[in-house]
DRENPA-685801 format. One record per residue (C-alpha): residue in one letter; chain; x, y, z. Coordinates in Angstrom, 2 decimals. Layout:
residues N
["A" "A" [X Y Z]] ...
END
This chain:
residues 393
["X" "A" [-10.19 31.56 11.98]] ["X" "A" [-10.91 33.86 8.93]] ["X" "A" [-14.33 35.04 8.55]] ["X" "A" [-16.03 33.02 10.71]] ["X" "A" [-14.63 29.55 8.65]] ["X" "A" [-12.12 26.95 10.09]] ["X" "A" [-9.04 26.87 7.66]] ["X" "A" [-9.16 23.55 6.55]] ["X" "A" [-11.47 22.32 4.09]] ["X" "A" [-14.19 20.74 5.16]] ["X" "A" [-13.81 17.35 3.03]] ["X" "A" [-10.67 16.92 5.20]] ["X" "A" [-11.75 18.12 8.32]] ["X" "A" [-12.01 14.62 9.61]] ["X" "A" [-8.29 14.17 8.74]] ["X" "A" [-5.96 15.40 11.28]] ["X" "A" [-2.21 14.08 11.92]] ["X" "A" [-1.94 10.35 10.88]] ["X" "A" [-0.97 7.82 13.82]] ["X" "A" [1.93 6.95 11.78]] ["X" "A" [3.42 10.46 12.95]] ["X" "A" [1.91 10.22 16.62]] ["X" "A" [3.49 6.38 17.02]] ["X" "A" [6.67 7.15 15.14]] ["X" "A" [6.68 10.59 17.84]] ["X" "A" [6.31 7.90 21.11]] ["X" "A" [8.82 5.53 19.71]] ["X" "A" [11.65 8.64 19.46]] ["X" "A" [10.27 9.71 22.92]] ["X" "A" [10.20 6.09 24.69]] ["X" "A" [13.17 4.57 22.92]] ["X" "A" [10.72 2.06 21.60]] ["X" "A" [11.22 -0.21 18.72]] ["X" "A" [9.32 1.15 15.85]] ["X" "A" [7.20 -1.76 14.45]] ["X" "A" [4.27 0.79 13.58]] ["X" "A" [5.16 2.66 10.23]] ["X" "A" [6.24 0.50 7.87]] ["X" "A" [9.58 1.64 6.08]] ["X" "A" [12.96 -0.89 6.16]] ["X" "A" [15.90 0.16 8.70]] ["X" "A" [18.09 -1.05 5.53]] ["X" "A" [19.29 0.76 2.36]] ["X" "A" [18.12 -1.69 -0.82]] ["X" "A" [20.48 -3.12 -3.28]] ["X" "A" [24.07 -1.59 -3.15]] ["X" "A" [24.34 -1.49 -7.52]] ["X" "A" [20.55 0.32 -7.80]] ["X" "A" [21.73 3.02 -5.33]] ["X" "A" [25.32 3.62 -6.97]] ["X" "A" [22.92 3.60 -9.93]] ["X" "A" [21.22 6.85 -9.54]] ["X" "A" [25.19 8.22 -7.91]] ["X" "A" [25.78 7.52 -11.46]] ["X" "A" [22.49 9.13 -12.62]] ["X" "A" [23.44 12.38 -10.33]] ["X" "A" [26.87 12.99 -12.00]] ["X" "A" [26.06 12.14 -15.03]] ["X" "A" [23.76 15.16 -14.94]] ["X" "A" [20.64 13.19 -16.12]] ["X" "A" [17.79 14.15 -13.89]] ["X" "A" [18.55 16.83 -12.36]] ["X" "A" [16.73 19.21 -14.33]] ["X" "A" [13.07 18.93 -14.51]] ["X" "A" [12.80 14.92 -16.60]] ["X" "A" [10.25 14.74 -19.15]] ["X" "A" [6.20 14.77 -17.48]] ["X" "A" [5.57 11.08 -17.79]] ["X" "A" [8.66 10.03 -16.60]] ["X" "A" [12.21 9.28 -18.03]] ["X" "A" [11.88 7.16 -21.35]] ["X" "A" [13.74 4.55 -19.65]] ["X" "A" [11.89 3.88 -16.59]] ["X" "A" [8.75 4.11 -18.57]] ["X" "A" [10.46 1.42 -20.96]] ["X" "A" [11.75 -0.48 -17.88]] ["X" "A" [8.08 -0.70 -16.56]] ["X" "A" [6.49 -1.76 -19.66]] ["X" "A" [9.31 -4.89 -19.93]] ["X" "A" [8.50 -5.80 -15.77]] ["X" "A" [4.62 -5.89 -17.10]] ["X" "A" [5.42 -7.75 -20.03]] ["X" "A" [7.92 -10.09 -18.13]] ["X" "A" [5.93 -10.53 -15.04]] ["X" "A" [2.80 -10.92 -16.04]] ["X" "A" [2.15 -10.94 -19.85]] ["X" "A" [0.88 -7.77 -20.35]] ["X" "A" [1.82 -5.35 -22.92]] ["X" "A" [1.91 -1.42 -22.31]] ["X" "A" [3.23 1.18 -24.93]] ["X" "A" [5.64 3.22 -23.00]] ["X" "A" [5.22 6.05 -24.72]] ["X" "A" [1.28 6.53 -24.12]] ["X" "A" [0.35 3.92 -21.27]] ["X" "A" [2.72 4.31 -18.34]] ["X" "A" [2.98 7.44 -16.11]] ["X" "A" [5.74 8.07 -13.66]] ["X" "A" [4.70 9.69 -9.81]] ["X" "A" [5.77 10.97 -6.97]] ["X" "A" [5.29 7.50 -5.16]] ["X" "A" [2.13 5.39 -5.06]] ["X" "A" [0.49 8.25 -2.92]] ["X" "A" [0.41 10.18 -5.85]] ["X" "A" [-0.61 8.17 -7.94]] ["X" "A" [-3.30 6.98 -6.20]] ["X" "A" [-3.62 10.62 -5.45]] ["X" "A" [-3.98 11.73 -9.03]] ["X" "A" [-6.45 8.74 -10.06]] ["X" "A" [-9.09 9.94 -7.57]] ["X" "A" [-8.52 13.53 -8.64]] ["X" "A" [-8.84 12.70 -12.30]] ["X" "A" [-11.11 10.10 -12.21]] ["X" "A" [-14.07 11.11 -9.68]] ["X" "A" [-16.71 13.86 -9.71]] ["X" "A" [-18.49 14.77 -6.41]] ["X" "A" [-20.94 12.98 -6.08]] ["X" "A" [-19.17 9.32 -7.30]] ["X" "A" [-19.14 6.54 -5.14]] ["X" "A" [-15.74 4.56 -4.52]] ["X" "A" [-15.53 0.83 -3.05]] ["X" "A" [-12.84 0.66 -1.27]] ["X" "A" [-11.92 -2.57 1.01]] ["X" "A" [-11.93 -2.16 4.33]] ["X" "A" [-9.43 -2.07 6.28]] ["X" "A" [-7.78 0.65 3.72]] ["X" "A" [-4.40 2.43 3.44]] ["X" "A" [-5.31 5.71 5.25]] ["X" "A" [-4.67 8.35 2.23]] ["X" "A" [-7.14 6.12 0.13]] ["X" "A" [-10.02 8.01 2.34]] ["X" "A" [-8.23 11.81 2.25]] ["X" "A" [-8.06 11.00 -1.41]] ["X" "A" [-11.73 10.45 -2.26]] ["X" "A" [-12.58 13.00 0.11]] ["X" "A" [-10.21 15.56 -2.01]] ["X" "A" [-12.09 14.65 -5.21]] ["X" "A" [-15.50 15.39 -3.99]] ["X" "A" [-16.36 11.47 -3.80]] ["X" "A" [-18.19 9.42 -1.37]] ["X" "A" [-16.13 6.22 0.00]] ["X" "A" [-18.05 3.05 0.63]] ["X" "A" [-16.20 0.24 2.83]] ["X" "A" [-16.22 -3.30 1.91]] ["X" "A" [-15.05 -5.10 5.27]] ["X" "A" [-12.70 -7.88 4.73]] ["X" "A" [-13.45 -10.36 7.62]] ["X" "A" [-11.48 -12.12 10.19]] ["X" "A" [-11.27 -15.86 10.03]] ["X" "A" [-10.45 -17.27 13.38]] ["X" "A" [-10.46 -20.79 12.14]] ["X" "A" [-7.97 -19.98 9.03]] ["X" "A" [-6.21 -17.23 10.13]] ["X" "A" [-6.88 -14.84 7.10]] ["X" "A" [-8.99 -11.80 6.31]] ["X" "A" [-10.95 -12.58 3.37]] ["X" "A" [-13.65 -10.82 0.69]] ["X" "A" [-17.05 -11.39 1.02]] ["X" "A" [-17.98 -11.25 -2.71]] ["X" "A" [-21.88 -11.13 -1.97]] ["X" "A" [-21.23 -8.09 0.12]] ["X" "A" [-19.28 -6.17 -2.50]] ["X" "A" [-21.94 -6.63 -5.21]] ["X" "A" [-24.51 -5.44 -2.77]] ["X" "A" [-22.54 -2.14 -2.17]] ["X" "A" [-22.69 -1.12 -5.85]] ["X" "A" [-25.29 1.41 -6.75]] ["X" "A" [-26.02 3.23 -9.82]] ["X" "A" [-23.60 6.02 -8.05]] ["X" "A" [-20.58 4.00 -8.20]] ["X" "A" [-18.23 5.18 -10.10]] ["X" "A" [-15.09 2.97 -9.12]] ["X" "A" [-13.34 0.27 -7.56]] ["X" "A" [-10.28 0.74 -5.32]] ["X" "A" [-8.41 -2.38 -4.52]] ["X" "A" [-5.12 -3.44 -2.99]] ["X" "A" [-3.85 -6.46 -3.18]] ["X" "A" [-1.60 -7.71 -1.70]] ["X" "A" [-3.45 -5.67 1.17]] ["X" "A" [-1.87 -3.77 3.74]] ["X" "A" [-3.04 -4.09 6.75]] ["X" "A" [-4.39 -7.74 6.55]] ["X" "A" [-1.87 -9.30 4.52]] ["X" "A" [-4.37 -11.20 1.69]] ["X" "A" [-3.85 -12.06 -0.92]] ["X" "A" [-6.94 -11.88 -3.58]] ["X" "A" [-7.10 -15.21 -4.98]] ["X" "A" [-8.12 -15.53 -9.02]] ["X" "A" [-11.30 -16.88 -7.99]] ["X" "A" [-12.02 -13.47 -6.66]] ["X" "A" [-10.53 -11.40 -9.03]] ["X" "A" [-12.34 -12.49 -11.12]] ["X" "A" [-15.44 -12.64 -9.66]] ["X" "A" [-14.81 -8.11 -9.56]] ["X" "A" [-13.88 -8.27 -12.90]] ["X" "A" [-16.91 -9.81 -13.95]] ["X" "A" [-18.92 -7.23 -11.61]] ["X" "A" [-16.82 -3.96 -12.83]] ["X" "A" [-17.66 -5.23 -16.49]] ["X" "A" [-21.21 -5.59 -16.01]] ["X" "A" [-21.77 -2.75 -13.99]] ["X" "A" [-19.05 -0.84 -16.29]] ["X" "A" [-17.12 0.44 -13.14]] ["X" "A" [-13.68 1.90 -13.43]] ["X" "A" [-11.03 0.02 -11.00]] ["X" "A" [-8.12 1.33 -9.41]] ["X" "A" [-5.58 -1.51 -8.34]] ["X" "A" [-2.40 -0.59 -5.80]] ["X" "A" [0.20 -3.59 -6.29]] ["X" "A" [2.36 -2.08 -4.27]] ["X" "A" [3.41 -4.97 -2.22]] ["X" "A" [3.38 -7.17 -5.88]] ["X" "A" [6.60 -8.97 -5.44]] ["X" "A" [6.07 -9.84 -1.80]] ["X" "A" [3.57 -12.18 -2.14]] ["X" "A" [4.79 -15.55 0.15]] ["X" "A" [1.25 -17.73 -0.30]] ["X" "A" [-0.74 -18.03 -3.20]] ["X" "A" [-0.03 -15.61 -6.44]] ["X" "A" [0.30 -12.43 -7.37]] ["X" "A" [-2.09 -11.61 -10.58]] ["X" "A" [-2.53 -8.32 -11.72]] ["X" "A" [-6.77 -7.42 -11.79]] ["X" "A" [-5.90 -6.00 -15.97]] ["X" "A" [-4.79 -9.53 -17.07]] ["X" "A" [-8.19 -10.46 -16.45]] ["X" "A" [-11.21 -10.15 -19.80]] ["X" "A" [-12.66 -6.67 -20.13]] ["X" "A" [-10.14 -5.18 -17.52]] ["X" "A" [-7.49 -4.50 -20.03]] ["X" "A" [-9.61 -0.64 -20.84]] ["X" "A" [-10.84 0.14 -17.30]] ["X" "A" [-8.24 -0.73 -14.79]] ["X" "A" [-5.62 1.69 -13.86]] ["X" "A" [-2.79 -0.37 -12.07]] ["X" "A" [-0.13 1.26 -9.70]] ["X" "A" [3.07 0.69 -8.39]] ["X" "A" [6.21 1.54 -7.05]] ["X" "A" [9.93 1.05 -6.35]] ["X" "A" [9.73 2.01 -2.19]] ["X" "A" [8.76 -1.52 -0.91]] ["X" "A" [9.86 -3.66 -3.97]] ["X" "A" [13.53 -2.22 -3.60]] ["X" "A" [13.77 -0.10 -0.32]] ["X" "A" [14.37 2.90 -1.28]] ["X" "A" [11.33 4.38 -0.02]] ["X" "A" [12.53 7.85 0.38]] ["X" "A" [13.05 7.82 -3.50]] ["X" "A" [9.26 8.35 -4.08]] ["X" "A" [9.14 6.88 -7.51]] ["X" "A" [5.51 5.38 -8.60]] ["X" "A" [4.30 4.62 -11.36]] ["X" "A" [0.41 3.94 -13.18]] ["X" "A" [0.20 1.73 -16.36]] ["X" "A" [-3.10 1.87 -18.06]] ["X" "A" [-4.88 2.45 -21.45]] ["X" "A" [-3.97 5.65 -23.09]] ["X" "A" [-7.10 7.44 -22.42]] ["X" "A" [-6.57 6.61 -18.57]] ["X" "A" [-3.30 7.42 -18.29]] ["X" "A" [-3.95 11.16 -20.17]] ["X" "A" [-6.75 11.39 -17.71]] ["X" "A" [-4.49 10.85 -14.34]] ["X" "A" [-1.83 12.71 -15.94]] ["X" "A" [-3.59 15.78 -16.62]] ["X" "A" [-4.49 15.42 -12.56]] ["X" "A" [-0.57 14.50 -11.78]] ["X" "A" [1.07 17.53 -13.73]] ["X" "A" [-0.76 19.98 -11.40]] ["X" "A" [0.59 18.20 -8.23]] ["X" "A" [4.09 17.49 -8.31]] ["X" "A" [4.97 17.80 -12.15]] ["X" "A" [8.00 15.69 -12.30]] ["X" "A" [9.60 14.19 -9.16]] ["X" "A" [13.36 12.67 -8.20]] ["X" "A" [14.76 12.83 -11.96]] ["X" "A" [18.37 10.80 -10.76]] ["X" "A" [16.07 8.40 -9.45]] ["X" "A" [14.28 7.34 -12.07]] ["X" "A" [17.34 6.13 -13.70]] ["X" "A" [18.29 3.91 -11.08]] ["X" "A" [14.81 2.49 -10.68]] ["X" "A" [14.54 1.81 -14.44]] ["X" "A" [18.25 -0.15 -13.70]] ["X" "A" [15.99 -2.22 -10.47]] ["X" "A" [13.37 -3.30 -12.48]] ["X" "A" [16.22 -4.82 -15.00]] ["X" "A" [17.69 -7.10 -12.21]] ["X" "A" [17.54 -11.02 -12.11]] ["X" "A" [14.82 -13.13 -10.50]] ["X" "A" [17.28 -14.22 -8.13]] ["X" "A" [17.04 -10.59 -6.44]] ["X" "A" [13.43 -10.69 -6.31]] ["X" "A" [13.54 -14.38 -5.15]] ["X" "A" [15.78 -13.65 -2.62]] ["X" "A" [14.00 -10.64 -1.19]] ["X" "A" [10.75 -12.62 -0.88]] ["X" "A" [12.60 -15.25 1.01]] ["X" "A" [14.15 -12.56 3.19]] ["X" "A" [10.54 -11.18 4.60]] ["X" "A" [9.14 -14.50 4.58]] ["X" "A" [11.58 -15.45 7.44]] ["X" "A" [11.15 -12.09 9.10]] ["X" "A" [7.26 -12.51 8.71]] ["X" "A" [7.59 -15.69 10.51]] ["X" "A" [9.95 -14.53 13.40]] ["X" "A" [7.95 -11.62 13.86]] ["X" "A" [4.04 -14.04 13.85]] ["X" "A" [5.90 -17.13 16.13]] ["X" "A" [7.32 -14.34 18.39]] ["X" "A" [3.55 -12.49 18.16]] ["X" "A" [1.76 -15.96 19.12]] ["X" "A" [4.63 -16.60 21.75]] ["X" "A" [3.66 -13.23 23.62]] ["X" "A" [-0.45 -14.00 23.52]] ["X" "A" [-1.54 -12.54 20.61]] ["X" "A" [-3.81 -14.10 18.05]] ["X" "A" [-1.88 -13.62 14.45]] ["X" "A" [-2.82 -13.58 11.67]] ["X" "A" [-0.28 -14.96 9.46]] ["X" "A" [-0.22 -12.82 6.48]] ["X" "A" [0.20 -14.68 2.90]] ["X" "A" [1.85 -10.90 1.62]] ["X" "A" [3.33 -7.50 2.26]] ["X" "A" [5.65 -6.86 5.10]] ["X" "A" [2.79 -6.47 7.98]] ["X" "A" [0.90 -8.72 10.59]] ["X" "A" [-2.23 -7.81 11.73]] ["X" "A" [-2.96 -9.68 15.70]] ["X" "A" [-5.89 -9.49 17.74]] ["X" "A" [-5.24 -8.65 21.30]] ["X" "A" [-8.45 -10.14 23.00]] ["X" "A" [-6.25 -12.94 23.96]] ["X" "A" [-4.09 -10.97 25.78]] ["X" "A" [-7.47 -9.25 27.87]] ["X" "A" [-7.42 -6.22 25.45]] ["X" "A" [-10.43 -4.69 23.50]] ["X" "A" [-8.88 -1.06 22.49]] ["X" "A" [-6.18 -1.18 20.15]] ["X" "A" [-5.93 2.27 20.91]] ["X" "A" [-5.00 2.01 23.90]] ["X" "A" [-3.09 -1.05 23.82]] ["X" "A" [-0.94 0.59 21.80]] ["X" "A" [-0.08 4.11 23.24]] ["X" "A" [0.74 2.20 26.55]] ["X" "A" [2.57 -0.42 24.80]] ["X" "A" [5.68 1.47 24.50]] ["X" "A" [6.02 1.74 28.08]] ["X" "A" [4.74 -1.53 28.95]] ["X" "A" [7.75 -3.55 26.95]] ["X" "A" [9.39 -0.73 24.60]] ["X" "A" [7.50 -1.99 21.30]] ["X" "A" [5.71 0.58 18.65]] ["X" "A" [2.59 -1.00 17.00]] ["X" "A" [-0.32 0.89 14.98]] ["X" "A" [-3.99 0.20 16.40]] ["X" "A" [-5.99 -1.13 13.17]] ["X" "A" [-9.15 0.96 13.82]] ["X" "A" [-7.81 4.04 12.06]] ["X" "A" [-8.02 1.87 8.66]] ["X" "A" [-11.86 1.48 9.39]] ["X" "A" [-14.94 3.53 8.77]] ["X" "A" [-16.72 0.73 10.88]] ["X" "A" [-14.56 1.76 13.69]] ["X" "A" [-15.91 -1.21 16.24]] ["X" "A" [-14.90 -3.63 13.45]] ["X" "A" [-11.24 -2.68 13.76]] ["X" "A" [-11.11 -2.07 17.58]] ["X" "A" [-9.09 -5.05 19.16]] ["X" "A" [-6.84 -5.20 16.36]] ["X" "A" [-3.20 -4.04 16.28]] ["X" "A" [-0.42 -4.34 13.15]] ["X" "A" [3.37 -4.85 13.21]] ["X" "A" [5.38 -4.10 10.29]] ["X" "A" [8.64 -6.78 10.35]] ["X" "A" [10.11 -4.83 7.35]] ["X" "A" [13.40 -4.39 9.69]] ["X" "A" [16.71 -5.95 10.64]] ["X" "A" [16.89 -9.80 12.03]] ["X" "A" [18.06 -8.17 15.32]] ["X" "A" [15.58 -5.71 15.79]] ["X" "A" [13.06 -8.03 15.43]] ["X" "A" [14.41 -10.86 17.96]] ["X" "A" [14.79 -7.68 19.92]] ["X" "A" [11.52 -6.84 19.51]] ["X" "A" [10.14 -10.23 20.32]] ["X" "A" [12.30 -10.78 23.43]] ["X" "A" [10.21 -7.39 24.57]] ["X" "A" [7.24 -8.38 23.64]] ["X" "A" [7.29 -12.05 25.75]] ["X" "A" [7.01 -9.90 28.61]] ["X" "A" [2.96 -9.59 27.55]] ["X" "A" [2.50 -13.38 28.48]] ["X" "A" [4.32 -13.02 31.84]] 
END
């Protein structure tokens, strides 16, 4: 304590170490299975990492790159956009290279809000999303996505999103395909938002992190959509499309007076970030659909060991249609607190999980709900699964 003030800010008093680091801690101490923070247990394509050992001796990188990135990752991004989805960036002017999607995401709140500024953010939410608004000064406002027993999907409740602009909203912050739940936004629903960030003329940040595993339904990017072409700043990354997530290498492509905007936030955080890297990310992006293809078809089959294994053991699952987690509700099994379901958990059958209710404001809404992440190897998972049987004994 220094004259009479705690040392940490205020805006992030509420944010103390993240459960990711407390699970991750009682996995190491239990010798627990680590289906909690979601990273692979497997490097990603052998040719993208001899790719930036190329990168590294060539001597490109390793000095500070340029500030928006290396010309050819920023090229290499544009062509995905332009590939994937029909949508035309300028490399030079609308795509930014970060330090992950953390940063990004990061540098987008930073730039874009003033204190005071509202942010709609769905709820459940990637946890930095709420230490990022709180950094800028904003407010946060949860949208709950809701449980449907009968389906087995979390979905948007579009009247109760329009309801929770007001005239202090400044922006939207969506993810889709959303971690934890696993929905997908469907285009009905995009662009039902699009139409609502037009007419309300609301800025909207979109994390596609999880764009290329998508195994029900469509990915479609929110700035395809009319009038989101100007507002929308879209983010992604090369951690969960190629596993390198250690790499940190994000990226933003937006108009040119959003992308100046974020940048002039991003320069003052990490300036430039993993230089060889970018190299063999811009090489990624430039591999064939079969890769891609072949990924998605990889998690699928781990998504569905993991949920058959999940329903096996008592749980009710719910099946996600993308990224690499499953969200379950443990009422089934006689369990309320995910909390607590979860720190015993390793000692009860040697499994690591993450309790859902630290992605909620609305705390009670996320209380008997746990998430596995089946990002891992086809034996750790059957391992994990044998384990977790025990919960039906």
């Amino acid at each position: 304590m220094t004259q009479g003030r705690p040392l940490l800010n205020r805006r992030l008093a509420e944010f103390g170490t993240t459960i990711f680091a407390e699970m991750s801690a009682l996995a190491v101490r239990t010798g627990a299975i680590n289906l909690g923070q979601g990273f692979p247990d497997t490097d990603g394509p052998e040719e993208v990492r001899e790719a930036a050992v190329r990168a590294l001796r060539a001597g490109h990188g390793n000095q500070y790159p340029p500030g928006p990135g290396v010309p050819e990752l920023r090229t290499a991004i544009a062509a995905h956009q332009q590939r994937r989805y029909a949508l035309t960036y300028d490399p030079d002017t609308e795509v930014l290279v970060t330090a992950g999607a953390t940063e990004a995401i990061a540098a987008s709140m930073l730039a874009l809000l003033e204190p005071g500024d509202e942010v709609i953010a769905l709820e459940p939410y990637y946890d930095s999303y709420a230490a990022c608004i709180a950094m800028a000064g904003a407010s946060r406002v949860p949208v709950t996505l809701h449980p449907e027993p009968s389906t087995g999907t979390y979905r948007l409740d579009l009247d109760e999103l329009r309801a929770a602009v007001t005239p202090r909203t400044r922006l939207l912050l969506l993810n889709t395909p959303h971690n934890p739940t696993g929905t997908v936004l469907t285009r009905e629903e995009l662009a039902a938002i699009a139409e609502l960030a037009c007419e309300r003329d609301l800025l909207v940040v979109t994390d596609e992190v999880y764009e290329h595993l998508v195994f029900e339904g469509e990915h479609l990017p929110l700035a395809a959509f009319p009038g989101m072409r100007e507002r929308t700043v879209t983010i992604s990354s090369a951690g969960k499309t190629f596993s390198f997530t250690g790499w940190k290498v994000g990226w933003i492509t937006a108009s040119p007076e959003l992308v100046t905007a974020v940048r002039s936030a991003k320069q003052f955080l990490t300036y430039v970030s993993a230089g060889p890297f970018q190299y063999a990310v811009a090489e990624a992006l430039r591999l064939p659909d079969s890769y891609f293809d072949e990924f998605r078809a990889d998690m699928r089959a781990k998504r569905d060991l993991l949920a058959d294994g999940l329903e096996r053991a008592g749980f009710k699952v719910f099946r996600p249609a993308g990224t690499y987690f499953v969200t379950t509700d443990i009422r089934p099994l006689g369990e309320s607190d995910g909390f607590a379901f979860c720190r015993a958990l390793p000692e009860r059958c040697g499994v690591v999980a993450i309790p859902n209710a630290v992605f909620y404001d609305h705390r009670e809404e996320g209380a008997p709900f746990v998430r596995f992440a089946f990002c891992k190897r086809t034996g750790v998972l059957e391992e994990a699964v044998s384990r977790l049987k025990t919960l039906a004994a």
